[in-house]
N, C-alpha and C positions, 0 to 999 in steps of 0.2 A: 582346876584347869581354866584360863583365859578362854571369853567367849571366840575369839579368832583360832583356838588353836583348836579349840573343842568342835569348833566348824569347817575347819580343815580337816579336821579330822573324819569329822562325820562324812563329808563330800568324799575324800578319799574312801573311805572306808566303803561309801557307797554305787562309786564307781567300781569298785575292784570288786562286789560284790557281784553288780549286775554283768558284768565283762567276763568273771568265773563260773558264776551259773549257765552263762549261756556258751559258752566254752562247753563247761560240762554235760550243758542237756544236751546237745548238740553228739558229741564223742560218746554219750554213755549206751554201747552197746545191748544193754539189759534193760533197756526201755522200753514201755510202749509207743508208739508212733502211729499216727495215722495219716496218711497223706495223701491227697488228691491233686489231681493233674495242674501242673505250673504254675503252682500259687505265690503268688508273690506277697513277701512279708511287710504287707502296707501298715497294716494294725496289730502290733504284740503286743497280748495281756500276759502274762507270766506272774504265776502265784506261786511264793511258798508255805508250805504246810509244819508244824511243827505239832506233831503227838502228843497229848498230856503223856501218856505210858509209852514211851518209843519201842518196850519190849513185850508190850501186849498183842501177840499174832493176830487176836480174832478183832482187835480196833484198827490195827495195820491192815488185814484185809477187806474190814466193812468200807476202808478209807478210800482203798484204790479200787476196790467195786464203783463206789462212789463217782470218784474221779473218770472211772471209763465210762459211765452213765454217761456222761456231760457229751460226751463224743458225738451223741445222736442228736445234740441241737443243732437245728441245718444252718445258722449263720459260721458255726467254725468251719473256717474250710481247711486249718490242719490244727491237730491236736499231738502231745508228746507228752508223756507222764513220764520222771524222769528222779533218781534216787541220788542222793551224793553220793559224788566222786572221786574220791583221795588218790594221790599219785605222789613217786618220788619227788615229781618239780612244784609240788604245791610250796606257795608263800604263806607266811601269817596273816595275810589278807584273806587267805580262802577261807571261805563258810561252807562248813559241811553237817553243820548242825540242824538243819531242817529233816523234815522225816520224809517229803514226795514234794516234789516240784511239778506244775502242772504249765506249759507252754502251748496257748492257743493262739493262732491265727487268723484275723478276720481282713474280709476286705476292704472295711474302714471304720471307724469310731462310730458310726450310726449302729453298724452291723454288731458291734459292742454292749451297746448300748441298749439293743433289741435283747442280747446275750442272757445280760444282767436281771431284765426283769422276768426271762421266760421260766413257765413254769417247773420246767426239768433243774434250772439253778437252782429256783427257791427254795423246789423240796430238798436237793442235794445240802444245801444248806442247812434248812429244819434237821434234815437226818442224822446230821456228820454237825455240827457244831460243837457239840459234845465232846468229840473226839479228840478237838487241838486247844492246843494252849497258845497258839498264838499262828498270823496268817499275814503275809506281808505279799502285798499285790503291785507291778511294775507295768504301766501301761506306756508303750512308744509307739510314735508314730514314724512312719519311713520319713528321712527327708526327701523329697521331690524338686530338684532344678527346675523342671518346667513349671511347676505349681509353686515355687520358693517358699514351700512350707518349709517350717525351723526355725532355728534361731533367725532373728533379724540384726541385725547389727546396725 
């Protein structure tokens, strides 16, 4: 594949990804959610999870114990654990091959970044590392007109 086409590719591929997922964590009923009064989604970290054993119940539950731990770190001020989502209108773009999606919101990158090194992450980590074969993390920030955070152009 030509490095342009293979980069089109990826770009696409990784738009539709993050545009689906959040579609889907969003709509998926059967989630957990956590959410406190009028938070606005300044700071989105959104991680996916993918299981070594996707069909091993007691690694599937030590996962999402796991993940609802994380809830009590006081910089997230909303949290949503969330499973894929298949539906008749799905494209071939959609990824539903992950095992748990975890969507947290913070007040800004500092508050992120306190997230990261607290110690309810690290152990979550230590504990559940084991678990996945692979973990793919999307961090955006809001754009803000009064602050012209964002692209520059």
């Amino acid at each position: 594949m030509e490095d342009s086409s293979r980069r089109k590719f990826l770009q696409k591929s990784t738009t539709a990804l993050v545009a689906g997922t959040v579609m889907t964590t969003f709509a998926n009923l059967e989630a957990e959610a956590n959410f406190k009064d009028d938070v606005p989604l300044s700071f989105v970290h959104h991680v996916f999870f993918w299981l070594k054993d996707s069909k091993n119940k007691k690694d599937y539950d030590k996962l999402l114990a796991g993940l609802k731990g994380l809830g009590k770190i006081e910089q997230i001020k909303m949290s949503h654990i969330g499973l894929p989502s298949v539906n008749n209108f799905d494209k071939p773009v959609t990824d539903a091959s992950y095992s748990f999606s975890v969507l947290l919101i913070f007040d800004n990158k500092s508050d992120e970044e306190k997230y990261l090194v607290h110690p309810l992450h690290k152990k979550f980590i230590e504990d559940h590392k084991n678990l996945w074969s692979k973990v793919v993390v999307y961090d955006s920030s809001a754009i803000d007109s009064k602050m012209n955070i964002g692209i520059k152009f």
